[in-house]
C-alpha positions in Angstrom: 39.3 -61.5 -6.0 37.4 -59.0 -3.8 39.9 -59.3 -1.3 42.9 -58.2 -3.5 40.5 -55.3 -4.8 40.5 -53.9 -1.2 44.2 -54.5 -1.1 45.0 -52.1 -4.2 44.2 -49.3 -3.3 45.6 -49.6 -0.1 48.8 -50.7 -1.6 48.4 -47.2 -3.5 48.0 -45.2 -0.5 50.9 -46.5 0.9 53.0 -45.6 -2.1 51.9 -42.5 -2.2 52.8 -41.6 1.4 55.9 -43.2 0.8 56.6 -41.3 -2.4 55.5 -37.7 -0.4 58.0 -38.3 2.6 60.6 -39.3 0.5 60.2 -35.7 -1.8 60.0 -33.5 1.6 63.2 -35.7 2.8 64.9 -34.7 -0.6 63.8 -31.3 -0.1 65.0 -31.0 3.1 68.3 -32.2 2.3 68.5 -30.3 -1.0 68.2 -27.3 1.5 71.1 -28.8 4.1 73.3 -29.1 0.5 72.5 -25.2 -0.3 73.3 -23.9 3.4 76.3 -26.0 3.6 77.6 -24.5 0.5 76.4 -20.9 0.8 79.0 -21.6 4.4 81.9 -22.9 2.3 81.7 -20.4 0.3 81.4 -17.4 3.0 84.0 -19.1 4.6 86.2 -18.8 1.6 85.6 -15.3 1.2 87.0 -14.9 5.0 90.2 -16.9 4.2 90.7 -14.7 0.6 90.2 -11.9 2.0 92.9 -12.5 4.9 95.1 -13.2 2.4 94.6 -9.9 0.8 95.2 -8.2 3.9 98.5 -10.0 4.4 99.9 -8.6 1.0 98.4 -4.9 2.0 96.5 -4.9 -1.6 94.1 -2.5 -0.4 92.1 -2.3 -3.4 91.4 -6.4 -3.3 90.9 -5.9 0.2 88.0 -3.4 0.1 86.4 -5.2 -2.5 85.1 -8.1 0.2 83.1 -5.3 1.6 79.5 -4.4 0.6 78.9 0.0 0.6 76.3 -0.7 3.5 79.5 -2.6 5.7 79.3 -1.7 9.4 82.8 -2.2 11.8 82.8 -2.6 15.3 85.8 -2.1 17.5 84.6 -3.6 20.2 82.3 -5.5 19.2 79.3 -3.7 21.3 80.3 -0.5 20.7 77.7 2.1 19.6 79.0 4.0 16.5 80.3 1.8 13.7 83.0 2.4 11.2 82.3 2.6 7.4 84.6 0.4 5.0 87.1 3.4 4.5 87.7 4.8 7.8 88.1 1.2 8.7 90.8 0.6 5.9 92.6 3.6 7.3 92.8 2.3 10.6 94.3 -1.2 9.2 96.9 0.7 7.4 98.0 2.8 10.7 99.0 -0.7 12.0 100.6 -2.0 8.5 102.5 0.9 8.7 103.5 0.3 12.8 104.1 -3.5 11.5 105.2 -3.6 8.2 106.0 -7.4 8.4 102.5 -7.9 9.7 100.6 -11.4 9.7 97.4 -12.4 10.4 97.3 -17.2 10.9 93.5 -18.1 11.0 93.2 -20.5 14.1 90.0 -21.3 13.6 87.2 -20.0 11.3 83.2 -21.6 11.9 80.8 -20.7 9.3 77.1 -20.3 10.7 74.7 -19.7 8.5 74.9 -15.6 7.4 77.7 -15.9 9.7 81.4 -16.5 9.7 83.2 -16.5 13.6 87.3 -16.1 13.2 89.8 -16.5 15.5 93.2 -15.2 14.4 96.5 -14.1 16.0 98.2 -11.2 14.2 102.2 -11.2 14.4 104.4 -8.2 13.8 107.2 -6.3 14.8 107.3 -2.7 15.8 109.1 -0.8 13.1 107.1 2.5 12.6 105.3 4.8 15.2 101.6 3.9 16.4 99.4 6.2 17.5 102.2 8.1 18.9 104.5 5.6 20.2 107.4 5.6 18.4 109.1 2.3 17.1 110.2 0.1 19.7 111.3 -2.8 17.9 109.6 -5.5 20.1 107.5 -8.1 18.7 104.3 -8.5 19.3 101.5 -11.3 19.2 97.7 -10.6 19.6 94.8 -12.6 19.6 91.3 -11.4 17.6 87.8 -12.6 17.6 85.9 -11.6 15.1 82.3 -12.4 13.4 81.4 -11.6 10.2 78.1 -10.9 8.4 77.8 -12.1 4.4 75.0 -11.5 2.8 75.4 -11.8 -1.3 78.9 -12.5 -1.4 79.9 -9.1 0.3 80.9 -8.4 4.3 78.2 -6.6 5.7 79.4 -6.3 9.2 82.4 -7.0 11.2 82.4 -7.4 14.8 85.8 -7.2 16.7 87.2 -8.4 20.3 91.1 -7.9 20.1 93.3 -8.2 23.1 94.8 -4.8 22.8 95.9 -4.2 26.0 98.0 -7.3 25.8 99.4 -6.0 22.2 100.6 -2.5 24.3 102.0 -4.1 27.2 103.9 -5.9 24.8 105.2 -3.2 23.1 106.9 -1.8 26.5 103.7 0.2 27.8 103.0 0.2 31.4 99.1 -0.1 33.3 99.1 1.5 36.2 96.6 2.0 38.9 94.8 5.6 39.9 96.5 7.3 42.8 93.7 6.8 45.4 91.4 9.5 46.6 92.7 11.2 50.0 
């Protein structure tokens, strides 16, 4: 009989254990759950608000954007847009491409983080930035990555192949005369 009393509590100690790794296990992946959908969810906002974008209703649009958003065209340069002046600058190019599209090749929530590859499709119908209509299509790939915090884009960060989108619409590079 002794020998089962030194058994119990033994058998106890063991259950315990087992009973404390298997609530930090459920913990952890209660945690795993919450991230994974706070990233469906931020990657959801991404693909809505596209959409908005594609039907130019500016007033959807701006509402993906928390007051404190922060632009970046490119992505390291040093003085960010706010929200409205960036909304200006997307309606120059609605305006330049009125049939404007923007297909989501890939999107990768991380995280606080969304990272977007798109390719925007037009045509040239109206004048941009002082090149007047030329009628050429044009196809240009974007990076982007996006910061969500409470449901709202907080920061954008943008590497678009605009050279490409200007060669395509008939402009020229051309190199500097050289120094005599």
């Amino acid at each position: 009989m002794k020998k089962y009393l030194c058994f119990v509590p033994l058998v106890l100690l063991f259950c315990v254990t087992v009973a404390c790794q298997d609530k930090a296990a459920r913990a952890e992946l209660k945690q795993m759950k919450d991230q994974a959908d706070v990233e469906k969810r931020n990657e959801e906002l991404i693909r809505q608000m596209f959409n908005e974008l594609d039907k130019a209703n500016w007033d959807s649009y701006k509402g993906f954007f928390a007051p404190e958003f922060l632009y970046y065209l490119p992505s390291a340069a040093s003085a960010p847009t706010k929200v409205e002046d960036m909304v200006e600058g997307v309606k120059i190019y609605f305006r330049a491409f009125p049939d404007l599209v923007h297909q989501i090749v890939e999107l990768i929530p991380v995280k606080d983080k969304v990272i977007l590859r798109f390719i925007a499709r037009g045509t040239h119908k109206g004048e941009l930035e002082g090149l007047p209509p030329t009628g050429n299509a044009m196809e240009v790939s974007s990076i982007e990555i996006f910061t969500i915090k409470d449901g709202k884009i907080i920061e954008e960060r943008q590497e678009a192949d605009m050279l490409g989108m200007m060669t395509q619409l008939g402009m020229e590079l051309k190199p500097k005369e050289a120094k005599k």
